[in-house]
Wavefront OBJ file of the C-alpha trace (Angstrom):
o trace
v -34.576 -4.022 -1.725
v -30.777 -4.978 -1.545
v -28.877 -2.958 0.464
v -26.152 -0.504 -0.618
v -22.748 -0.382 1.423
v -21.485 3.374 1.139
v -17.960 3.668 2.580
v -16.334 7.020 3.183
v -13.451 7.856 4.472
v -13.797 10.934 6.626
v -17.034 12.426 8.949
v -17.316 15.614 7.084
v -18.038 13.628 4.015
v -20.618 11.420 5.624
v -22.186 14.373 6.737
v -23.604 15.059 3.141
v -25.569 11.737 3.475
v -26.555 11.805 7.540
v -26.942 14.053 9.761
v -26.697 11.110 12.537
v -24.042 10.281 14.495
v -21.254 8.008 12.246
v -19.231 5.971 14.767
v -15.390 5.821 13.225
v -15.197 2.338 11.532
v -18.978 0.878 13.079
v -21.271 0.723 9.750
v -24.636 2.586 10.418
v -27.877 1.824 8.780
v -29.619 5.015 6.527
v -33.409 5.529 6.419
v -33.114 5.149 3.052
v -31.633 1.524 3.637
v -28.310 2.065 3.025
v -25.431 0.899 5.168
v -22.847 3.765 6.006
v -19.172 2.938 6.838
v -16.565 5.767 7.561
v -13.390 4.070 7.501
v -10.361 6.148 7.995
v -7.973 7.285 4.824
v -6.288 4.892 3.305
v -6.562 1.845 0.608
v -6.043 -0.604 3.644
v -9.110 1.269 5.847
v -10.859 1.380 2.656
v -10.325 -2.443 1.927
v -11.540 -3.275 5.755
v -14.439 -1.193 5.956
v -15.939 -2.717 2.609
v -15.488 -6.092 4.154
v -17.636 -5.601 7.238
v -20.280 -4.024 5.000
v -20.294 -7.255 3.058
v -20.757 -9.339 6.170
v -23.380 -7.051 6.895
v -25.172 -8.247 3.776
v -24.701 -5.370 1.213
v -24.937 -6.499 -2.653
v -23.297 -3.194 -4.126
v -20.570 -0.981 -3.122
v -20.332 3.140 -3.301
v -16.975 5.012 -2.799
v -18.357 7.997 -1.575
v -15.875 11.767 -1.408
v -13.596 14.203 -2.026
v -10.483 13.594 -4.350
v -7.444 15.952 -5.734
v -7.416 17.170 -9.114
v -4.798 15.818 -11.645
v -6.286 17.787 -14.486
v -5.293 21.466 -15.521
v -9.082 22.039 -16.271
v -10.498 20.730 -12.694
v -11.732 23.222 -9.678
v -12.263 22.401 -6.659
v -15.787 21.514 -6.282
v -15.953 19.697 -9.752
v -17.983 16.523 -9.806
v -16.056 13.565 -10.940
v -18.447 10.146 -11.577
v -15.501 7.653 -12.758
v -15.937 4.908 -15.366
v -13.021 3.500 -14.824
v -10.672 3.554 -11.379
v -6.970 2.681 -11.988
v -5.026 1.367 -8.870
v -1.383 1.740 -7.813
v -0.742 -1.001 -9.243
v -2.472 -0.552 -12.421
v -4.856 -2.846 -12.227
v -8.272 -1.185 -14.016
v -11.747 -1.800 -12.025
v -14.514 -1.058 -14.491
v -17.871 0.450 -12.660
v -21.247 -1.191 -13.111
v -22.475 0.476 -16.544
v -26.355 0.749 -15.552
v -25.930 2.047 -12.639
v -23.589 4.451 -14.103
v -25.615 5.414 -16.701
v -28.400 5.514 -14.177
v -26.299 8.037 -12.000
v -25.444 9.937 -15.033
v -29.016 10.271 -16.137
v -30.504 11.560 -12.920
v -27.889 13.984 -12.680
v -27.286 15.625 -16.601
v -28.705 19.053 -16.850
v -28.743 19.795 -12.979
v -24.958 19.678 -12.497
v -21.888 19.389 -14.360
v -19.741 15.953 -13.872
v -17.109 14.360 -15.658
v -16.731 10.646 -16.278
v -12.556 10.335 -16.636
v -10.909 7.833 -15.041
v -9.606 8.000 -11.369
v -6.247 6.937 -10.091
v -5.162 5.629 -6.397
v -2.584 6.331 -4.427
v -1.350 4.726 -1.068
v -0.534 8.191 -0.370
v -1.812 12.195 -0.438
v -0.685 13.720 -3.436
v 1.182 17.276 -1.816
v 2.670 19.125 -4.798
v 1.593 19.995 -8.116
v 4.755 18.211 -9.744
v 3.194 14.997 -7.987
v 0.000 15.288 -9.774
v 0.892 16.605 -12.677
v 3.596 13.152 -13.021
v 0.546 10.831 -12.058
v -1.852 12.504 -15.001
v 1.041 12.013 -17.658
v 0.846 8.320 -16.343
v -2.559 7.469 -15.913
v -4.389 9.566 -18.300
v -6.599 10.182 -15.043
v -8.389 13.435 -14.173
v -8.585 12.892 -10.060
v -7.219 10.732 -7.660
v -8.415 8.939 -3.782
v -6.839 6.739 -1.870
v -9.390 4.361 -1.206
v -11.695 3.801 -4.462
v -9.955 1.241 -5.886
v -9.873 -1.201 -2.871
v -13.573 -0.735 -2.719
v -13.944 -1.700 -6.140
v -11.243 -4.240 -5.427
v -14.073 -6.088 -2.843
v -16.748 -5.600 -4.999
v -15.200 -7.345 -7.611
v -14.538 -10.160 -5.731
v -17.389 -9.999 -4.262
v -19.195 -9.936 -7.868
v -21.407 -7.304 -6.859
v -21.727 -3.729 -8.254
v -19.231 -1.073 -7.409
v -19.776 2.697 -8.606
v -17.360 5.974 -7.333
v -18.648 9.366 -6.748
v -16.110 12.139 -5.765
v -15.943 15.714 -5.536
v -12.655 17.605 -6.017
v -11.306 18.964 -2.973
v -7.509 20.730 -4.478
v -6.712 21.027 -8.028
v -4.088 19.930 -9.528
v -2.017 23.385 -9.144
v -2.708 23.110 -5.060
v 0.264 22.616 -2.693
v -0.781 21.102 0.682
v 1.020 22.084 3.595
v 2.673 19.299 5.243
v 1.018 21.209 8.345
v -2.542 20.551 7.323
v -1.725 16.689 7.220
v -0.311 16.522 10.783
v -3.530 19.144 11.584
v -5.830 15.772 11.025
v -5.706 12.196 12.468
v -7.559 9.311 10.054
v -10.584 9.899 10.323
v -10.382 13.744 9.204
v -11.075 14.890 13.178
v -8.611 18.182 13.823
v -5.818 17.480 16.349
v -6.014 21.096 17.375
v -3.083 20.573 20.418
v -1.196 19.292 17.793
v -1.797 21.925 15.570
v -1.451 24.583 18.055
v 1.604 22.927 18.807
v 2.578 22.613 15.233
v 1.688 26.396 13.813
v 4.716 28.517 15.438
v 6.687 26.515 12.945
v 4.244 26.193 10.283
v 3.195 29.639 10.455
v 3.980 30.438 6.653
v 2.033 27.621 5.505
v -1.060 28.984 7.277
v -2.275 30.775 4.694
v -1.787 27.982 2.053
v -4.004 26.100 4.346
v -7.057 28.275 4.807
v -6.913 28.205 1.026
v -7.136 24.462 1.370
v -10.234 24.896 3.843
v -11.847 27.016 1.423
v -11.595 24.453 -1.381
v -12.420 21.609 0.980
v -15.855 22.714 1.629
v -16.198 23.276 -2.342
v -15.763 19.889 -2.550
v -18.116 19.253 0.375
v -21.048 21.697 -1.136
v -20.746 19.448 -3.994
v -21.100 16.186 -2.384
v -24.013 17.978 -0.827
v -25.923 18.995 -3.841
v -25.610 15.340 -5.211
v -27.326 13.708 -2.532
v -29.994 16.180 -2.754
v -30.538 16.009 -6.390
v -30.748 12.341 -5.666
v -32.557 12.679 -2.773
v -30.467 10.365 -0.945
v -31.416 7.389 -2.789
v -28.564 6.215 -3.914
v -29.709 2.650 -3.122
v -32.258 3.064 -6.155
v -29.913 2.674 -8.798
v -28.168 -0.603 -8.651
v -31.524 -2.535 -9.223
v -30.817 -1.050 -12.401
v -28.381 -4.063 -12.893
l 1 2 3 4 5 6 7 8 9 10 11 12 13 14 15 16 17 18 19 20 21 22 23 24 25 26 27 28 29 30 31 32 33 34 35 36 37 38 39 40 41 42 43 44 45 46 47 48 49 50 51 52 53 54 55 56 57 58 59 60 61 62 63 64 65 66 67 68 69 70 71 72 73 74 75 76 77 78 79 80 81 82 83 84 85 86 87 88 89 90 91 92 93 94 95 96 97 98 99 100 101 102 103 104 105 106 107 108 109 110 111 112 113 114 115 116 117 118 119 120 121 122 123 124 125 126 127 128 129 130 131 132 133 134 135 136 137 138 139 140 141 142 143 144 145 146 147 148 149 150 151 152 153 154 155 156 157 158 159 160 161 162 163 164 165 166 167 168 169 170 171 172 173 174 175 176 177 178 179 180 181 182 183 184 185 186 187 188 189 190 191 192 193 194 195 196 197 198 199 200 201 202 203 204 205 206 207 208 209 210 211 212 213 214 215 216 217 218 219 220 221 222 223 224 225 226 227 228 229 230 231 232 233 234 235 236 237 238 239 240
């Protein structure tokens, strides 16, 4: 069976797939023969990570977690299974159809999804005015910042590429400027720095419990797809 190369960009969110322990950047190998890869935030950790897993022999490519609403009609939580990703620089990276449609099949009638596309950006989207300008542009419902370099390598790879994210802050969210100092790359909690940090940011505080709160939606989701799958993501792209 060919291995698939899942690349995430934070811990938390490879939690929903391992309860091993995920070395930052170091690809780790999944009883159900998948090769894991958290690689930081970021298109250009993103692009990186994907590479190693390629040298590592993967034939398909999974963007696996959490992304920010751009839709009025999204909560955190909802489950977003992209057709198409549109980059920054709107290039469009199609997803492999069977395995799609595979995805989509295993999945209909046991949770809700939607199948919009998703935008990048080299950057976290922090006000509503933000998102709301990139959904009049793109026409897309959610938005990462590293499934389109994935799907970048896969298609120059020619291999199979498929995105599955979770909403983490709709599109009416604010995030504190706080909470993104709070974290370094890898989503691990500076907590000097954020004790350091909160006499000034003390307003924000609860603005960012909020964003805790609608974090772990997004998390819980990510959760309940890997169950329903039972893990086995790998499955699918021999669909292809």
């Amino acid at each position: 069976m060919s291995p698939l190369g899942i690349i995430v960009a934070v811990t938390a969110e490879a939690r929903s797939l391992t309860k091993k322990f995920v070395p930052n950047g170091e690809p780790i190998r999944l009883p159900e023969g998948a090769v894991l890869s958290v690689s930081g935030v970021g298109p250009k950790r993103a692009t990186a990570a994907s590479r190693i897993l390629l040298k590592e022999g993967v034939t398909a490519l999974l963007s696996w977690g959490s992304a920010g609403g751009l839709s009025p009609g999204l909560s955190p939580g909802s489950l977003i299974l992209p057709k198409t990703i549109i980059a920054s620089d709107h290039s469009l990276y199609s997803v492999d159809t069977n395995w799609h449609d595979c995805l989509c099949n295993r999945l209909k009638g046991h949770i809700d999804f939607l199948t919009d596309p998703l935008a990048e950006s080299t950057r976290v989207m922090c006000t509503p005015a933000e998102k709301k300008l990139l959904f009049q542009q793109t026409g897309a419902v959610s938005v990462d910042m590293e499934s389109a370099a994935v799907a970048a390598v896969a298609g120059e790879a020619g291999i199979p590429f498929i995105a599955i994210r979770a909403i983490a802050d709709s599109m009416d969210t604010a995030i504190p400027a706080g909470t993104l100092k709070a974290f370094d790359e890898f989503g691990r909690l500076r907590f000097l720095g954020l004790m350091l940090r909160l006499p000034a940011h003390f307003l924000e505080l609860p603005a960012m419990i909020r964003i805790a709160r609608t974090y772990r939606a997004a998390l819980r989701t990510l959760a309940q797809v890997a169950r329903l799958t039972e893990k086995r993501l790998i499955d699918f792209p021999r669909a292809t």
